[in-house]
Structures are given as C-alpha cells and as structure tokens.
N, C-alpha and C positions, 0 to 999 in steps of 0.2 A: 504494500500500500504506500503510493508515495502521498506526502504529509505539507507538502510546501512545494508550490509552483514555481518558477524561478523567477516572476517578476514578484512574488511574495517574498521570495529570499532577496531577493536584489531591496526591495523594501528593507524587510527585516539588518541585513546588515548596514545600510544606511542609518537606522533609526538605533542600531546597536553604538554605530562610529559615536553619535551625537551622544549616547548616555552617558558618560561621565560628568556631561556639561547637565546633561536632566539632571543626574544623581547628585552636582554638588550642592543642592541646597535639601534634598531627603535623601537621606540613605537608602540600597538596593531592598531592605528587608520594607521600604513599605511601600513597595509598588503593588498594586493592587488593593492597597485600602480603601473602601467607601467615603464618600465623605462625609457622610454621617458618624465616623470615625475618626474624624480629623483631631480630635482631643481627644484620642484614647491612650492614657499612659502603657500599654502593654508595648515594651521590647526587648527584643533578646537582653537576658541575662549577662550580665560581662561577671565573669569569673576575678579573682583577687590579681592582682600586678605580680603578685610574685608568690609562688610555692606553700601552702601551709606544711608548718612546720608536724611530725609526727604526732608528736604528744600534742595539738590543738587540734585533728583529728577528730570529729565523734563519733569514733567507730562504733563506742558503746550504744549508740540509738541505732543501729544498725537490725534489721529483724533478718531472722533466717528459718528454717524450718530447724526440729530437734536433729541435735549430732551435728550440726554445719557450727562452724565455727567464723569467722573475720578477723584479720588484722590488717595493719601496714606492712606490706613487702617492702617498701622502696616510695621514699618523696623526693623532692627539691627535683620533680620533672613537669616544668612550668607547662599546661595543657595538654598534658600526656594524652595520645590519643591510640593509633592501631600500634600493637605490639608483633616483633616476629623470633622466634629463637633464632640464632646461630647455630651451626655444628658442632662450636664447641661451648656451649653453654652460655653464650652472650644474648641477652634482651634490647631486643633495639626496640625505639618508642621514638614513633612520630610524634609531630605538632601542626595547629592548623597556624594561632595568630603569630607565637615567638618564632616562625622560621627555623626551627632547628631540629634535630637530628639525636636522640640519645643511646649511650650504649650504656647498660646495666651488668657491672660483673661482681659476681659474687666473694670474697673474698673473709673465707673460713666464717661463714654466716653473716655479714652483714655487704651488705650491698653498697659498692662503688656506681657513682653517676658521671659519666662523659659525655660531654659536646664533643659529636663527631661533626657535623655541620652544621650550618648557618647561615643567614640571611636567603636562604633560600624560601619560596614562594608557598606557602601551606603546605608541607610533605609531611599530608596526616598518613598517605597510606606506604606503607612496609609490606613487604616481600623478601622471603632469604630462599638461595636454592647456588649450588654445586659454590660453597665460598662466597659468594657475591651477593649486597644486599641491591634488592631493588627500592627507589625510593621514589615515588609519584606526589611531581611537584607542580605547580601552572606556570608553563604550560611544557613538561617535557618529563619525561621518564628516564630516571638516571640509575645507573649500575656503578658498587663500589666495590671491586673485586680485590678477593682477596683479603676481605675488610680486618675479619678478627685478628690478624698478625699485625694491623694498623691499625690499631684504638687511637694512638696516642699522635700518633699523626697519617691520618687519612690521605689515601687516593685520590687525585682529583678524580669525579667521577665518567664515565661513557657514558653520553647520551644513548639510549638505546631506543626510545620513539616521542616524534613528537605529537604531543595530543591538540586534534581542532582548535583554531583559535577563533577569539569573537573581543572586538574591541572593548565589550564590557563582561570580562569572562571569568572574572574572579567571583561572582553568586553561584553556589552552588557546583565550582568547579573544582572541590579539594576531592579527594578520591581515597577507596579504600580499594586495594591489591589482593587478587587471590588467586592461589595455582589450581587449575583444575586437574582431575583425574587424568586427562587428553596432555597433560604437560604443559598447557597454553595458560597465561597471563588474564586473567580477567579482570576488567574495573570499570567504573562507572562513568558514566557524563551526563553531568546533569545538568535539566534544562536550567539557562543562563534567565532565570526570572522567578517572580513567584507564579503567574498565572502569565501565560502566551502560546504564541504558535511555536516551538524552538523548530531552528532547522533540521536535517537530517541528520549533524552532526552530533547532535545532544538529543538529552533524554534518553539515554538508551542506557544496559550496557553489552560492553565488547568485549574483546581478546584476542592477543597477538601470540607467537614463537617468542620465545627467551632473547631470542636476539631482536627482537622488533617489527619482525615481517611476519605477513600474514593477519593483516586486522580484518577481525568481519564482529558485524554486528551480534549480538547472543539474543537480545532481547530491546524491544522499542518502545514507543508511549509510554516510558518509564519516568516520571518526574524528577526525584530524586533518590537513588538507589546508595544505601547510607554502608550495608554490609550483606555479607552472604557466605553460603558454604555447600557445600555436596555434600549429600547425603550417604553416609558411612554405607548402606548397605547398595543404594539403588542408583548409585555416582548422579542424581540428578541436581540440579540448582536450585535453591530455594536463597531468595532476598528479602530485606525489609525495605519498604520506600516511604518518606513524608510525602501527603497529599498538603495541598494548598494553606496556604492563608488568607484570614483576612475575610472568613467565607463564615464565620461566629463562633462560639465556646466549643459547640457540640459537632461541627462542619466541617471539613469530609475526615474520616479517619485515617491515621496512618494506618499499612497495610504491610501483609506478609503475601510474598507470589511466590511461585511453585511452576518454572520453565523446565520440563521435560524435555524440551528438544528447542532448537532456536528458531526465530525468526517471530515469535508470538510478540503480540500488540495488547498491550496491558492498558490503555486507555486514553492516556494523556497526552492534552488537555483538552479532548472531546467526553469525557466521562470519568467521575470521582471514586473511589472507595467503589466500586464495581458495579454501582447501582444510581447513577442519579447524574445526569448528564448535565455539563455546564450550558449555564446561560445563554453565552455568548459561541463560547465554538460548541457545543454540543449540537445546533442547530444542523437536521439533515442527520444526527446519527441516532442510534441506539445503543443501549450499553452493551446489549446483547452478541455484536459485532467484535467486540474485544475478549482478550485473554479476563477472566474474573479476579480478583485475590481468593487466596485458600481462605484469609482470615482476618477479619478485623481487628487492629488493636489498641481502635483506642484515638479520640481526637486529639491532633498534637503532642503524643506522648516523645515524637522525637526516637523512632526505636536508631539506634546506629551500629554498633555490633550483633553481627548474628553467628553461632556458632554450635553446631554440635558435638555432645560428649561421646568422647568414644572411649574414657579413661574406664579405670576399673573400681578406685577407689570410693566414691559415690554409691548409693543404694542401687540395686538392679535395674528398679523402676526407674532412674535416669537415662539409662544406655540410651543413644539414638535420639534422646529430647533434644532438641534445639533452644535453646540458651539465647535471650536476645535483651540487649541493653540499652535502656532508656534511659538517654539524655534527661527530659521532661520537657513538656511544654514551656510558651512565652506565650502567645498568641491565643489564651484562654484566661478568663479571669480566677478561675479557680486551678493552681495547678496539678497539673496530672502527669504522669510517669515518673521518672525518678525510682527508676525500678530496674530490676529485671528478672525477665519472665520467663516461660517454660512453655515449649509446644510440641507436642506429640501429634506427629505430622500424620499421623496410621491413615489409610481410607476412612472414607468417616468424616463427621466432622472432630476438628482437629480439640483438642485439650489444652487451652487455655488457663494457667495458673502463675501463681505468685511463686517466685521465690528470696529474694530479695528486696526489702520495702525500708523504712522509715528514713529516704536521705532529704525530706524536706516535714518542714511544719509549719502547716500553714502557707504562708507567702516567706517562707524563712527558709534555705537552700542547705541542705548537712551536706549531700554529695552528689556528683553529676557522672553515672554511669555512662562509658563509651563504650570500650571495645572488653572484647574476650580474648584470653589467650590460658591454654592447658600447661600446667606443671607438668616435668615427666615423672611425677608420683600419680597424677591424677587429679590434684587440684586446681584449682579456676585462679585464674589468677585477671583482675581485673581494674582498669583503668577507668582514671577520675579526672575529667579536665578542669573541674572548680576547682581541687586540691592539689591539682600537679602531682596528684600518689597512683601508685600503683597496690591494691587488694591483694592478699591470699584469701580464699576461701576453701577453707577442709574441711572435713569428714573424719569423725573420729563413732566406731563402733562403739 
C-alpha cells in the first residue's frame, strides 16, 4: 500500500524544511494540540540534571509480587536507557538527552561506570554481537569494534548505515536495536510528528545485514515503535508502540502488535488503538483494512522496553511472559504506567498483569521504567531514566 503521493511528499518535506522555524516558539511535543488546550499544563516530564544518588533511591516503595526482591545494581548513568551485555561481561547503556555512551564493569561486586562516548545525537539504542557494539544515533548507525579491550579509550567508531533523514527529524527518531533470529538488525522509525501523514520512510520498523546492507521494511503504519523481541519459542516479533497525543486522558491506547511475517500495516495514522479511525486521515478507510494490536495497554502508559524471559531463575509460570516497561504517561491528567507488566502472549486472549508498580504517587515521580535487560543468573535487571540507575530484580525461593 503506498501511503504518500509524491506531490504529498514533495509537500511534506517542504513543510518539514520550515519546522524548526514552526517549532521555535512551541516545542515538537505539542503539535497536534487542540486549542481548547492551549492552557493545558500537561508536559513531558524532565527527569533530574544529574544522577540520583543510591541511597536517595526509593526503592523501598517499590511493589513486586512474593519472593521478587529490588535493589540498585549500578547509578551515576545520567538517563540510562536500552542496555546490551558484552562477551565478556561488560553492560553498555545508552542515552537519549546527555548524548553518551556507558560501559558498566563489575569489579569484585561493585560496579564501575564509563563514558565510552559522547556528544553524540540520542544513542538510546545498543546492540552487541561478534566484539562490536552497535550504537543507533540520529541520524547514523555506528559500530565500535573490538570495544571491551577499549573501555578506557575507545575506537572511533564505522558508520555502518545511514538512517532517513527529514529536516525536522529529531521527534520521535531515537531508536531501540535488536538482532533477530535471521541474524538481521532491527529498529524503529518513527513517525517524525505526533499526528500526520509520515512519508514512506518512517513509521515503520526495518532491518538490515550486520554490515549495513540489505534494509527492507518489517512492519509499517507503525507510529512509534519504542521496543521488541522474538518470541523464544515461535522466533516471531512482537513490539510495543505509543498511539497519539493530544486526543484526551483516556485516547487512543498505547499498544502491543504481534508481526508474524513482514510487510503488515498496523494503522497509522488512518486508524488508532485498532479500533477507531482518525478524524482527519481516517476518512475513506476502515480499521478493519489494517494489521489489529494483540492488546491494549493502557492510554499513554508510554510502554518502551519489551522483553521476554527465557531465564530459569523466576517461577515456571514466567517462562515465555513478555516483560514490558512503562515509562508512564504526561499527556493525561491523572498518571498512569510507571510500571511494568507481564503478557502471556498464548492464543487467546492474551494475560494482562502487574508486576512491578509503586514508582509514582500521585502526581509525585519515584521511578521511570525503560528498558529490560536479563542477568546471566536469570534476573531482570532494569533501567530508570529519572534516576540514571540501573534495577536488579531476583527471585529468591
């Protein structure tokens, strides 16, 4: 299905060139607001300037279910966001706003923090594979080979691809990295707006070969595709994506999808949350025409890491759940996510459940789940970009 006419793209990138002049007097995040909205204090939350310290932590308000335990693995990693091992025991952890690059090495139990890079452009998402971290920055894909024998001073790194550009390309263009089964690189592009036409280039996601070649699209009408994983048993894709803003409290939900095979149309921005077509482009369609979500989860919860347990440590009934980490909302006056949750993807409809909850009270922030990443004991080890920390979560019988 193609999505954009080329005297629409010719539009579209015109009107893209001009936005930084639109955006210098409102910021990207409130395009599409009504103006009956025009005094509405709801906006993204800004995290602390700099790292909280361990011990001011509240990990004790922390809920889990019986036998799961929380603590601090590792702070002073200023908006920690996707994490990847090394081969030989090293944690890398991206960032979106500080621009940098961290390595995590353990040292006889307490963990050392390294700036491997810097001033680079949002490089939330990490990838590690044969020595070499991948690190997906706007707008290029960079390789630093070789890296763990170079903590201390780093590689410059090999462009390995360059990703679509669009003159106002920094909304919604930080990316999360993942190998698939096929060996191929997958990650996201997300439409450069809150609500529009994106060209063919976004809105999707793709994947390339290790070395850069070979892009094709996986999945399309994707809004913004925040994280994902294959499925331990049935190697297929399942992601999370945020729907819109700006559209009320309860309007449209963020979403979990379920691409079996590529080239599926999951909606956007002709049709929200799998069921309820836009105003404006939805005209001339039906929802019915697109891929559905498996499962709704939730207005604005923000999910951003998604990952399945494949450890052993964890109760049975874990195995194969998918694991998925909510930022939480802004764009709702009462907030919601700040969590993370558990889906059992089976035939069926899928199981919806709590596992992690009290990181806000009220309108009051304790902590802002991102990403997942497995200990090789089996525990969860998870990333906070309010606190610059990185979670252990275990299981003790």
């Amino acid at each position: 299905m193609r999505r954009i006419s080329l005297t629409s793209l010719a539009i579209l990138v015109a009107v893209l060139t001009l936005a930084p002049l639109a955006f210098a007097q409102a910021p990207a995040w409130q395009q599409g607001r009504p103006p009956d909205q025009a005094t509405s204090p709801l906006a993204p939350i800004a995290a602390p300037p700099s790292p909280t310290p361990a011990k001011d932590i509240p990990v004790n308000k922390l809920k889990l279910p019986p036998g799961f335990s929380i603590s601090v693995w590792a702070d002073g990693i200023l908006n920690a966001r996707q994490m990847a091992w090394g081969s030989r025991g090293t944690l890398f952890v991206g960032s979106r706003t500080p621009g940098q690059v961290y390595a995590v090495v353990d040292r006889a139990g307490k963990r050392e923090v390294k700036i491997i890079a810097k001033g680079l452009t949002q490089p939330s998402g990490l990838a590690f594979k044969d020595g070499a971290l991948y690190v997906a920055t706007i707008p290029t894909l960079l390789r630093y080979d070789n890296i763990e024998a170079s903590l201390d001073n780093p590689p410059a790194p090999a462009t390995v691809y360059e990703f679509p550009k669009l003159a106002h390309q920094v909304h919604h263009n930080w990316r999360f990295l993942l190998w698939g089964p096929d060996g191929k690189l997958y990650f996201n592009m997300g439409a450069p707006c809150n609500i529009c036409m994106p060209p063919d280039t976004h809105a999707n996601v793709a994947r390339v070969n290790p070395d850069g070649t070979g892009f094709e699209y996986v999945a399309i009408g994707v809004r913004n595709a925040t994280g994902g994983d294959f499925h331990p048993a049935t190697k297929e894709l399942y992601f999370v994506n945020h729907g819109r803003d700006w559209a009320g409290d309860d309007f449209p939900n963020d979403t979990l999808h379920h691409a079996p095979k590529k080239g599926l149309h999951f909606g956007f921005p002709y049709c929200h949350q799998g069921d309820t077509l836009d105003p404006d482009f939805g005209k001339g369609h039906t929802c019915s025409e697109f891929a559905p979500p498996l499962l709704k989860l939730g207005p604005h919860v923000a999910p951003i890491g998604a990952r399945f347990y494949t450890g052993s440590l964890f109760p049975p009934q874990y195995s194969n759940l998918l694991f998925i980490a909510q930022k939480g909302s802004w764009n709702r006056t009462a907030k919601l996510g700040y969590r993370v949750m558990t889906v059992d993807v089976k035939a069926g409809q899928p199981r919806y459940e709590e596992f992690l909850t009290g990181c806000h009270e009220g309108d009051k922030v304790l902590c802002r789940p991102t990403h997942i990443e497995w200990m090789p004991d089996g525990s969860m080890l998870l990333s906070d970009d309010f606190h610059g920390a990185i979670y252990q979560i275990s299981y003790k019988r």
